[in-house]
C-alpha positions as CSV (number, residue, x, y, z in Angstrom):
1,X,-108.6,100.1,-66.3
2,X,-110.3,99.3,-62.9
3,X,-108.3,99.1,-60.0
4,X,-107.2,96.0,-58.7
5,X,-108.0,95.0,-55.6
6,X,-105.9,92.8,-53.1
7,X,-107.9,91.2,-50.0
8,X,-106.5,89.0,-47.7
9,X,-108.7,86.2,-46.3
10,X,-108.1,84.4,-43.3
11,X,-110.0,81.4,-43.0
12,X,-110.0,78.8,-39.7
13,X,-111.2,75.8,-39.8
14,X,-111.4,73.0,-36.9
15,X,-108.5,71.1,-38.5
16,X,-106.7,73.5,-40.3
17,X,-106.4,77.7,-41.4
18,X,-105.3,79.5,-44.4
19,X,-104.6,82.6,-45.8
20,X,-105.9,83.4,-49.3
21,X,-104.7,86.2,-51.4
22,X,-107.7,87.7,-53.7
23,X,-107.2,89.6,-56.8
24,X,-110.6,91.3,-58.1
25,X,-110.1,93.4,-60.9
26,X,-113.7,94.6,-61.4
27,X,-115.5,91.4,-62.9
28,X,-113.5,88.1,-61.4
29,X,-111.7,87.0,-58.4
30,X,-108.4,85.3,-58.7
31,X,-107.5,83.5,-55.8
32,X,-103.6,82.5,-54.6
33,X,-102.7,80.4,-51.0
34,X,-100.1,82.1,-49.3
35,X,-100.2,80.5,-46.4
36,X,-101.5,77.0,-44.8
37,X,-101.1,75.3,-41.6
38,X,-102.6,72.8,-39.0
39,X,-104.7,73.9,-36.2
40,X,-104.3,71.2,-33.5
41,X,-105.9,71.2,-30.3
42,X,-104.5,70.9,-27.2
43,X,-105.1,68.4,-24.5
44,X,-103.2,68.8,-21.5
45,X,-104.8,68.4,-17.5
46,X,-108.1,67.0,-18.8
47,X,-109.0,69.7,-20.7
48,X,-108.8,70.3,-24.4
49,X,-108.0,73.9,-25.9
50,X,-106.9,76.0,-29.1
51,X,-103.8,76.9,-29.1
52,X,-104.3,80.9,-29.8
53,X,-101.2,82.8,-29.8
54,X,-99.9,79.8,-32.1
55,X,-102.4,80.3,-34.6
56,X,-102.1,84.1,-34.1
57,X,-98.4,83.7,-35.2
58,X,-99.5,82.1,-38.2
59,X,-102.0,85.0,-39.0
60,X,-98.8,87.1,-38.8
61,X,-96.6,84.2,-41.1
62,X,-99.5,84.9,-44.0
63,X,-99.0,88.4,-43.7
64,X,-95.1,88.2,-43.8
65,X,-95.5,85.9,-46.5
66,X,-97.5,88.6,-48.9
67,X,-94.9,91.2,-48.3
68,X,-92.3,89.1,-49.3
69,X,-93.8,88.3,-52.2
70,X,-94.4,91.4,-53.6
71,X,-98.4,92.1,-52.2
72,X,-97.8,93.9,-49.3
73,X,-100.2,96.3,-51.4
74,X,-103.2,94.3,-49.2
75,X,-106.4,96.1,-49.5
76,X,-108.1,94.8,-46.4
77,X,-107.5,91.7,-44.3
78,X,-110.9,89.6,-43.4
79,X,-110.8,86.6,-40.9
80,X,-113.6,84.1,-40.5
81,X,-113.2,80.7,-37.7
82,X,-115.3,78.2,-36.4
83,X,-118.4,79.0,-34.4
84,X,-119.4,78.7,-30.5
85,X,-115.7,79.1,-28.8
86,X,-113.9,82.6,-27.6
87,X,-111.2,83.9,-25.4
88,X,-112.1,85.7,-22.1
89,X,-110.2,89.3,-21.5
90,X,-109.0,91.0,-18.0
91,X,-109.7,94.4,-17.1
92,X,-106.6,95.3,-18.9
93,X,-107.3,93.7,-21.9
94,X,-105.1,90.9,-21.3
95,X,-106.3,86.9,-22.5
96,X,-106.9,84.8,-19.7
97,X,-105.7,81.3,-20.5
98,X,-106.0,79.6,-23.9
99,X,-110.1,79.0,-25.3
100,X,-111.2,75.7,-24.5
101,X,-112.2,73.6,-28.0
102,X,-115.9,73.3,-28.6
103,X,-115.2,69.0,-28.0
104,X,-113.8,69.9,-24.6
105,X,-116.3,67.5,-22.6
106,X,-116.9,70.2,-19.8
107,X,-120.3,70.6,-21.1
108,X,-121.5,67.1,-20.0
109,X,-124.3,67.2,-18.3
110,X,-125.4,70.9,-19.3
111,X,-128.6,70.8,-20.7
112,X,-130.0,69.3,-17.7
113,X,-128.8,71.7,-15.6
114,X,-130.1,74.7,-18.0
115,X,-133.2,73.3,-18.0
116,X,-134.1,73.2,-14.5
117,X,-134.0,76.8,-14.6
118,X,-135.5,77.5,-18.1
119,X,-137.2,75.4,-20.6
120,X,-136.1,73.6,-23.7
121,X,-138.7,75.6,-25.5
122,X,-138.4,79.3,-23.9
123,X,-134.2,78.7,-24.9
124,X,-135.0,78.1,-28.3
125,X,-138.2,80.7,-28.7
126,X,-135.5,83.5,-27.0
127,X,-132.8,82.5,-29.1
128,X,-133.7,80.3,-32.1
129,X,-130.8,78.2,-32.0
130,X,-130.5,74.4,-32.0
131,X,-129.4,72.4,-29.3
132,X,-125.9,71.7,-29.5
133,X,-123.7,70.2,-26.4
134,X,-121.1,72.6,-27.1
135,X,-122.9,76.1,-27.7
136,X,-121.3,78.6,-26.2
137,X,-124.6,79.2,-23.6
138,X,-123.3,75.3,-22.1
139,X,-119.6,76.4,-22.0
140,X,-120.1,79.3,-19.9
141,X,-122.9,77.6,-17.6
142,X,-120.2,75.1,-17.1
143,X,-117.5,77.8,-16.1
144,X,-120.0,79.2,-13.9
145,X,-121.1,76.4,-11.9
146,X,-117.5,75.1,-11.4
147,X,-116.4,78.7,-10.0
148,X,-113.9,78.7,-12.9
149,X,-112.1,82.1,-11.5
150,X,-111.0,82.4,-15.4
151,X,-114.7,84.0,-15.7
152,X,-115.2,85.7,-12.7
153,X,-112.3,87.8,-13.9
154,X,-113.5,88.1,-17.0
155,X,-114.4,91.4,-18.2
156,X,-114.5,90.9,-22.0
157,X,-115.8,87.8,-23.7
158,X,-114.6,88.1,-27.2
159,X,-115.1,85.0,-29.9
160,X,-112.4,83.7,-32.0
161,X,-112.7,85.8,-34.8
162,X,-113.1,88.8,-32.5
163,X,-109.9,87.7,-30.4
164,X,-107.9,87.6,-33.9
165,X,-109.3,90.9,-34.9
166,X,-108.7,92.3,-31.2
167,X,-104.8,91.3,-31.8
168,X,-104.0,92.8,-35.1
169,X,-106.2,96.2,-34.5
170,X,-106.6,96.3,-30.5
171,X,-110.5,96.9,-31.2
172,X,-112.7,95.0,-29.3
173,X,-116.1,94.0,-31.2
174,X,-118.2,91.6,-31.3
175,X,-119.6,90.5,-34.7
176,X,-123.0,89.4,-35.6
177,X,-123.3,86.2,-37.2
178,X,-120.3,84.6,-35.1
179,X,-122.4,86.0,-31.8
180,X,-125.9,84.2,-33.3
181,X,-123.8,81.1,-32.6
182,X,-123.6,81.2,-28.8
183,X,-127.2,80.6,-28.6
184,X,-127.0,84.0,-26.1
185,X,-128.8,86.5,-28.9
186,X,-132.5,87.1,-29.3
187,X,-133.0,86.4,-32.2
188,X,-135.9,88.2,-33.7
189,X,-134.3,91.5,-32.0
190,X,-130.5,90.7,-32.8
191,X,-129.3,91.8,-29.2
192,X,-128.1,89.7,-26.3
193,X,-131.0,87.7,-24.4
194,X,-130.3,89.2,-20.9
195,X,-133.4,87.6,-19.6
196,X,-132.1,84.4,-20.5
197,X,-128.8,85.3,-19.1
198,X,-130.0,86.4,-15.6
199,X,-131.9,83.3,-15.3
200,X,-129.0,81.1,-15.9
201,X,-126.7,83.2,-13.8
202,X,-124.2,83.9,-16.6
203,X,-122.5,87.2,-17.4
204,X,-124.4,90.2,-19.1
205,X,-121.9,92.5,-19.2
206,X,-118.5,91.3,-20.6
207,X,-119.9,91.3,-24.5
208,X,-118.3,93.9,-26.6
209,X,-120.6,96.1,-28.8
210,X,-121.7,94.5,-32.3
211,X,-121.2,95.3,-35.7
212,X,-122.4,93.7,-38.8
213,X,-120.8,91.8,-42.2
214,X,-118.9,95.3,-44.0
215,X,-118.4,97.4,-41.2
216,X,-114.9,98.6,-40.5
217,X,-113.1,96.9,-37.0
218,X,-109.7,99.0,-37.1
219,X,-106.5,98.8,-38.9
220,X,-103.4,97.1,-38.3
221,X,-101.5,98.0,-35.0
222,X,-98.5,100.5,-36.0
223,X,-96.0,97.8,-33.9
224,X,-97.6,95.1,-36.4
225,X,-97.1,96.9,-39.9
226,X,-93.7,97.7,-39.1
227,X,-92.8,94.3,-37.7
228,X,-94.4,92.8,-40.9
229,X,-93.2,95.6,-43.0
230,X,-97.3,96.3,-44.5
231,X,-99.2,99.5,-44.4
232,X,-102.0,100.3,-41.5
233,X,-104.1,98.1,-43.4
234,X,-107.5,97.9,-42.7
235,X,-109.5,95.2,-40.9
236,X,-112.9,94.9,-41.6
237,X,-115.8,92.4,-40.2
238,X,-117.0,89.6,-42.5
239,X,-119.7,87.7,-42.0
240,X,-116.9,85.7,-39.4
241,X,-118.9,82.4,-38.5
242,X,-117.3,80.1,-41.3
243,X,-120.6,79.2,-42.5
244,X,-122.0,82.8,-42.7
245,X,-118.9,83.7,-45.1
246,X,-119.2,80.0,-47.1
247,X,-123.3,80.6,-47.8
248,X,-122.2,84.3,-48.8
249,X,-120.6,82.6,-51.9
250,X,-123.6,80.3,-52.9
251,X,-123.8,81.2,-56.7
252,X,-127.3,81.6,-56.7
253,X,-128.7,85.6,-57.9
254,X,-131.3,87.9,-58.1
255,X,-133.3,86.8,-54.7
256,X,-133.7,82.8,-55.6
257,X,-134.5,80.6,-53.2
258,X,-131.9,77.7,-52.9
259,X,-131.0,75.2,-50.0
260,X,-127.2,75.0,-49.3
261,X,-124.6,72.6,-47.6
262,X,-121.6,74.1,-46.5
263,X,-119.5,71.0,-46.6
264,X,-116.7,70.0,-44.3
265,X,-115.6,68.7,-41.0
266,X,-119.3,69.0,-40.3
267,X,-122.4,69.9,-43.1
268,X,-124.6,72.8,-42.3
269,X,-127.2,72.5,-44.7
270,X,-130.2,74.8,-44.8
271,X,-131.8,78.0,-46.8
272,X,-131.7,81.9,-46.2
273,X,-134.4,83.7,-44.7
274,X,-135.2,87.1,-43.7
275,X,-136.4,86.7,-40.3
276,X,-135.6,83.9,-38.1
277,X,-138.0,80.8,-37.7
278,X,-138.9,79.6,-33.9
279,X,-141.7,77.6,-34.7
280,X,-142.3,74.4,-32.7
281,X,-142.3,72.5,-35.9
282,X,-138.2,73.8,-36.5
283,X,-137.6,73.0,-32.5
284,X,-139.1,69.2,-33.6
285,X,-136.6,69.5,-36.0
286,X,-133.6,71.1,-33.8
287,X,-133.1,73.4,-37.3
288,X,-131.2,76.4,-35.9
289,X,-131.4,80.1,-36.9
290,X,-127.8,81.8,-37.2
291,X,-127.0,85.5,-38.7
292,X,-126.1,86.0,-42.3
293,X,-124.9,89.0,-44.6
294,X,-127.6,91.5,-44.5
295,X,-128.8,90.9,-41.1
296,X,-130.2,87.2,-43.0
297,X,-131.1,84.6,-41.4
298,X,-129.2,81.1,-42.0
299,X,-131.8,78.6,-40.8
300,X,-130.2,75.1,-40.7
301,X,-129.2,71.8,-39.6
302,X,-126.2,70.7,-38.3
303,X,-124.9,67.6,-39.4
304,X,-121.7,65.3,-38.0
305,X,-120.2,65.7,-42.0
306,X,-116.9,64.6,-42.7
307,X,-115.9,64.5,-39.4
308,X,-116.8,61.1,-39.5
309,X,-114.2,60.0,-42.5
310,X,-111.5,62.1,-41.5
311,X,-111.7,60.6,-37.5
312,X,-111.6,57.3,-39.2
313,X,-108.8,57.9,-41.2
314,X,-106.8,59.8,-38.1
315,X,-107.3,56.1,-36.4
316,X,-106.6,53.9,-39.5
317,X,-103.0,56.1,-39.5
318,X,-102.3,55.7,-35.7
319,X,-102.4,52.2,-36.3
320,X,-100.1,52.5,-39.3
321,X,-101.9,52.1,-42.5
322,X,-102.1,55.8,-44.1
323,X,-104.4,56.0,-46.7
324,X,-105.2,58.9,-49.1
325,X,-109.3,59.5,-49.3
326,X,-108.9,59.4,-52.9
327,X,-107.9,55.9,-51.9
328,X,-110.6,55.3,-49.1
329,X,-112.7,56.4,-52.2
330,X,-112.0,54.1,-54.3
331,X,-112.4,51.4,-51.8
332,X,-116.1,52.1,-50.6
333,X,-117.1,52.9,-54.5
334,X,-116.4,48.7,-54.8
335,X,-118.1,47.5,-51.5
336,X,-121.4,46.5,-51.5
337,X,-124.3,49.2,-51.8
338,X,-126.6,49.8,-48.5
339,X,-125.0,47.1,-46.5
340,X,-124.6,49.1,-43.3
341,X,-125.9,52.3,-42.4
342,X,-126.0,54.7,-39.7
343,X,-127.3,57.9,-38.1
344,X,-124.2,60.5,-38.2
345,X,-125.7,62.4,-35.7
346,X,-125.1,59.8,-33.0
347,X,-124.0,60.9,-29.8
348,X,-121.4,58.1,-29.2
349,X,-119.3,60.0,-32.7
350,X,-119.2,63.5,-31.4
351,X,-116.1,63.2,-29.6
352,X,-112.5,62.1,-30.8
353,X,-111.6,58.4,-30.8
354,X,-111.5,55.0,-32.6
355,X,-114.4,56.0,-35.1
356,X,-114.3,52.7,-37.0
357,X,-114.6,50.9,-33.9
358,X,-117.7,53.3,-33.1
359,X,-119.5,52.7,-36.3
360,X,-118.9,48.4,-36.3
361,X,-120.4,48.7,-32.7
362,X,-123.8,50.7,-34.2
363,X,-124.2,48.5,-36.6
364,X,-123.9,45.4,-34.0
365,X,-126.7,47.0,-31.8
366,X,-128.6,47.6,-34.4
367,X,-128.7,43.9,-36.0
368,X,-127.0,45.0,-39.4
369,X,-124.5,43.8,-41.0
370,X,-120.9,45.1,-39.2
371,X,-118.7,46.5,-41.7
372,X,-115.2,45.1,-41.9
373,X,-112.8,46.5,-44.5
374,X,-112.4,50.4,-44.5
375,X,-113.8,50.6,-48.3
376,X,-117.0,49.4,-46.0
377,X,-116.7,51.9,-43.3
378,X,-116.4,54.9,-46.0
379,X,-119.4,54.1,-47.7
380,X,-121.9,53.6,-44.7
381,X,-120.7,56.6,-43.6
382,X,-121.1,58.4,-47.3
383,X,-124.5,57.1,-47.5
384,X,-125.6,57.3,-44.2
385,X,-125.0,61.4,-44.9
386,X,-126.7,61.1,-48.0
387,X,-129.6,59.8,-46.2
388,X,-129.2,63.0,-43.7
389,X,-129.4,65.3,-46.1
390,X,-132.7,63.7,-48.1
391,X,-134.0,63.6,-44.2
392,X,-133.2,67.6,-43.5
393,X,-133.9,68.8,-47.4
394,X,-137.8,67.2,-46.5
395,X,-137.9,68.8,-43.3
396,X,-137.1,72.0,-44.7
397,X,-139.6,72.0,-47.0
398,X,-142.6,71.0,-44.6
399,X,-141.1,73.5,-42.2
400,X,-140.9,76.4,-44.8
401,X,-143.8,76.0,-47.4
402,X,-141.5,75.6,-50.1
403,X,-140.1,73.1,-52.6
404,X,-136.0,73.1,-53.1
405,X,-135.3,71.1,-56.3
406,X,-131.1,72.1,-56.7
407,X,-129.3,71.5,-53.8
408,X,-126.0,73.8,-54.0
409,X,-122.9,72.3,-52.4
410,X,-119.7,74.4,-51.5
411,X,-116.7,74.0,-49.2
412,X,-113.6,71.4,-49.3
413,X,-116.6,68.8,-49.3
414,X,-117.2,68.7,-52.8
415,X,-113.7,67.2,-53.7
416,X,-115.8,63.9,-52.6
417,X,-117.4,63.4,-55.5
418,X,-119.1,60.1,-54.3
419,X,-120.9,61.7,-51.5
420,X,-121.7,64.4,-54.0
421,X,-123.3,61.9,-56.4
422,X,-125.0,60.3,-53.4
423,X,-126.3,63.0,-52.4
424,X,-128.4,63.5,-55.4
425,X,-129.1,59.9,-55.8
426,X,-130.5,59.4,-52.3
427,X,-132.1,63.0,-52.0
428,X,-133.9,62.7,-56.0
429,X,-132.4,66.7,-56.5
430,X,-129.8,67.8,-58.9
431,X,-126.7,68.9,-57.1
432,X,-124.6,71.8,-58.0
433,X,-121.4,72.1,-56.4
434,X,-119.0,74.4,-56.1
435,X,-116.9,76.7,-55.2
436,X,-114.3,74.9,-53.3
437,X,-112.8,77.4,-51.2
438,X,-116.7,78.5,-50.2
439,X,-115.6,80.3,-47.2
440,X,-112.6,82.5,-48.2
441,X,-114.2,83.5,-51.1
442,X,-117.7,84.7,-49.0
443,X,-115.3,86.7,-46.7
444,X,-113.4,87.9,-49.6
445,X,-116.9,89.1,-51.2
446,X,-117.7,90.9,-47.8
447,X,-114.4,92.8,-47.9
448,X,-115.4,94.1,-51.1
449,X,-118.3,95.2,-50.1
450,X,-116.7,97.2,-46.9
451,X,-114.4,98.6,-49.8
452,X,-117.0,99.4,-51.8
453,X,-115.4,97.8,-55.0
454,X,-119.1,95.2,-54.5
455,X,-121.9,96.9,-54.7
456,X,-124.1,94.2,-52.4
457,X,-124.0,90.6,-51.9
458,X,-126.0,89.6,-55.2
459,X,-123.6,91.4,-57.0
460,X,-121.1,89.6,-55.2
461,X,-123.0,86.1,-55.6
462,X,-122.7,86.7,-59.4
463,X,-118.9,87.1,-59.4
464,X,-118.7,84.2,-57.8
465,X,-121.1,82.6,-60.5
466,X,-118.7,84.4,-63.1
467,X,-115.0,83.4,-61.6
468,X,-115.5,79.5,-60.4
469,X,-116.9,76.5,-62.1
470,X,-119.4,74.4,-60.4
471,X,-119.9,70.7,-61.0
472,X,-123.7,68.9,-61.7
473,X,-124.6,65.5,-60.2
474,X,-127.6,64.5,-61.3
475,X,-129.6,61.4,-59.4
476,X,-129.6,58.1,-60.9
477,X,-131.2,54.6,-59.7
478,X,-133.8,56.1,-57.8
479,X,-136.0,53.4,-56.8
480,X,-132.9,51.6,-54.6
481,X,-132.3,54.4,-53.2
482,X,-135.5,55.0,-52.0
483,X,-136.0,51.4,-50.8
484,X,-132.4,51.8,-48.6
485,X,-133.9,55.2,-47.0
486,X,-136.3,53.5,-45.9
487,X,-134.2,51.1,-44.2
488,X,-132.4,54.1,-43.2
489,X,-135.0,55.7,-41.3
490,X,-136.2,52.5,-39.2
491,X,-132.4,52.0,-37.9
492,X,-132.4,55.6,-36.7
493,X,-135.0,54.9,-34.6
494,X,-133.7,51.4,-33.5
């Protein structure tokens, strides 16, 4: 009988963190929650942060929570967070002050100021990645120009995942594919972009050496394991950028090419390459070109996503009516088809706020009809993401040379099974979706991988394929569809 593996996967999202218990025998992955809780940011002094050594307690509450439950027998712990954000370090190793949130609006008025020292195009040719007003190259241009005396110091930058690992192990790394985030790497040679650095006048010398998917970080602090009552277990790197870890579970094999969206509070939809893409074509297209398993290159779009719904349904609750979006659901499926749409890119939803209220205003300025009820709001916004996608899936494919006819959904996304069917209806693809919990299960596969109980990542990819089911939408009443894209398209521009 094979052994039977027990990996413990952390996974952080903007809204909310788990910990997943994974039982691999050998040919399938069994998966159990131990552990769920909110992650709220902070905002307090006109500044808005995560609050760490909360969610660090909770890391320790999932732990605690295995032990007592008779799995203290935990093979290897794995975490994987959002992108872009980090905690800065003293000299003695010590966190100064809590890591701003990505939506902090400190990096207003950023770009400008980047690029009156370097170019647009010599960012993205260095780096590769998109522009994004909250990238981690704009956070600490803004610490810099305010004197922030958090970063001058600073003499460790380490990003969330890093920080988490830093606190159970007291290793300081920095891993890959959460690093390709910051917009800060080279892309091409996978190793900080000091020229780029020095220009902008930030830091070179507080990033803490890198290590890829499946490499070891430590093992649990001996003050830790006895205070959790666990074993020195070990704690490895996954690939610790959400998304790297959710496209590591895309049940695709044996080298196929495939187009993904990693579906939740925002969609990152793109492919895998081996080597990045900084063409000007992809900079027209702000696609972005972020580290994967295998030194792989994720080169994709980011797109508002869910965000949109869930902010909508936070403001429908503050003003007392709390609806369930199985329930929101039902509403848009009986409002009127292609009434309203909208570009979810838009700058005015980026930020937190009275999203319906946002949405009726686009629509005003843009001579549409102004959506009323919230069945309404739920379906411009679920077909106004269709749209996005059927507008990224064709940019891909001019961009790349090649034709993507399955689009492969994963992440907490695909409990909308509307925007699941509209996404094949508008985009004219079959969509397969699933697995659900994408992201724990791609860091789970990683851990194996440092264990050695999976050989490689294809091996891995067909566990997957073998241990979760995946649902097929298939796209239906094409010609109105394609007719409301087109009305889609002109009120982007509008």
């Amino acid at each position: 009988m094979s052994k039977m593996y027990k990996f413990l996967a952390f996974d952080f999202g903007a809204s909310s963190g788990r910990a997943i218990l994974a039982k691999f025998d050998g040919e399938k992955i069994v998966l159990e929650e131990k552990h769920r809780f909110s992650n709220d940011p902070v905002t307090v002094n006109g500044g808005m942060y995560w609050d760490v050594l909360r969610l660090f307690h909770e890391i320790k509450q999932g732990i605690l929570k295995c032990a007592n439950s008779g799995d203290k027998d935990i093979d290897c712990i794995g975490i994987d967070t959002w992108g872009v954000d980090y905690g800065l370090l003293d000299k003695n190793g010590k966190l100064l002050g809590n890591p701003h949130h990505y939506r902090d609006e400190r990096t207003e008025g950023m770009y400008e100021e980047a690029f009156k020292k370097v170019s647009k195009e010599e960012i993205f040719k260095s780096t590769g990645i998109a522009f994004n007003w909250f990238n981690t190259l704009f956070q600490l241009l803004s610490e810099k120009m305010s004197g922030d005396v958090t970063l001058e110091n600073a003499k460790t930058l380490l990003f969330m995942p890093d920080l988490f690992n830093y606190f159970l192990t007291g290793e300081k790394r920095t891993e890959y594919t959460i690093a390709s985030t910051a917009q800060m790497l080279d892309s091409k040679n996978r190793t900080w972009a000091t020229e780029l650095l020095k220009k902008l006048d930030i830091p070179t010398d507080i990033y803490a050496d890198m290590i890829y998917p499946a490499e070891k970080v430590g093992v649990l602090k001996e003050e830790l394991a006895n205070e959790l009552g666990v074993g020195r277990i070990p704690v490895v790197s996954v690939a610790s950028h959400d998304t790297g870890s959710a496209v590591a579970s895309v049940p695709v094999t044996d080298g196929e090419d495939f187009i993904y969206i990693s579906s939740g509070t925002w969609s990152l939809m793109g492919v895998e390459l081996d080597e990045p893409m900084v063409t000007d074509e992809a900079l027209l297209h702000n696609f972005t070109n972020e580290g994967g398993v295998n030194k792989t290159i994720r080169f994709l779009k980011n797109i508002m996503g869910l965000w949109l719904i869930q902010e909508s349904r936070r403001q429908w609750d503050r003003e007392g009516t709390l609806l369930s979006f199985d329930e929101l659901e039902k509403q848009a499926r009986e409002a009127t088809p292609f009434a309203s749409l909208i570009d979810p890119d838009y700058h005015e939803f980026q930020t937190p706020g009275d999203m319906p209220k946002r949405i009726m205003e686009y629509c005003r300025k843009t001579g549409q009809h102004v959506p009323e009820t919230k069945g309404e709001v739920i379906r411009c916004i679920a077909e106004s993401l269709a749209f996005k996608y059927r507008s990224t899936v064709e940019g891909m494919e001019e961009v790349t040379g090649k034709k993507y006819n399955v689009i492969n959904i994963v992440g907490g996304g695909i409990k909308d099974k509307m925007i699941c069917s509209f996404t094949a209806n508008a985009t004219k693809r079959k969509v397969s979706a699933g697995p659900v919990e994408a992201t724990s299960i791609g860091n789970i596969i990683v851990q194996g991988m440092a264990m050695g109980a999976i050989k490689d990542l294809n091996e891995g990819r067909k566990i997957v394929k073998n241990s979760f089911p995946c649902d097929t939408y298939l796209p239906e009443n094409s010609d109105a569809w394609d007719k409301a894209y087109e009305k889609w398209k002109e009120i982007c521009t509008l």
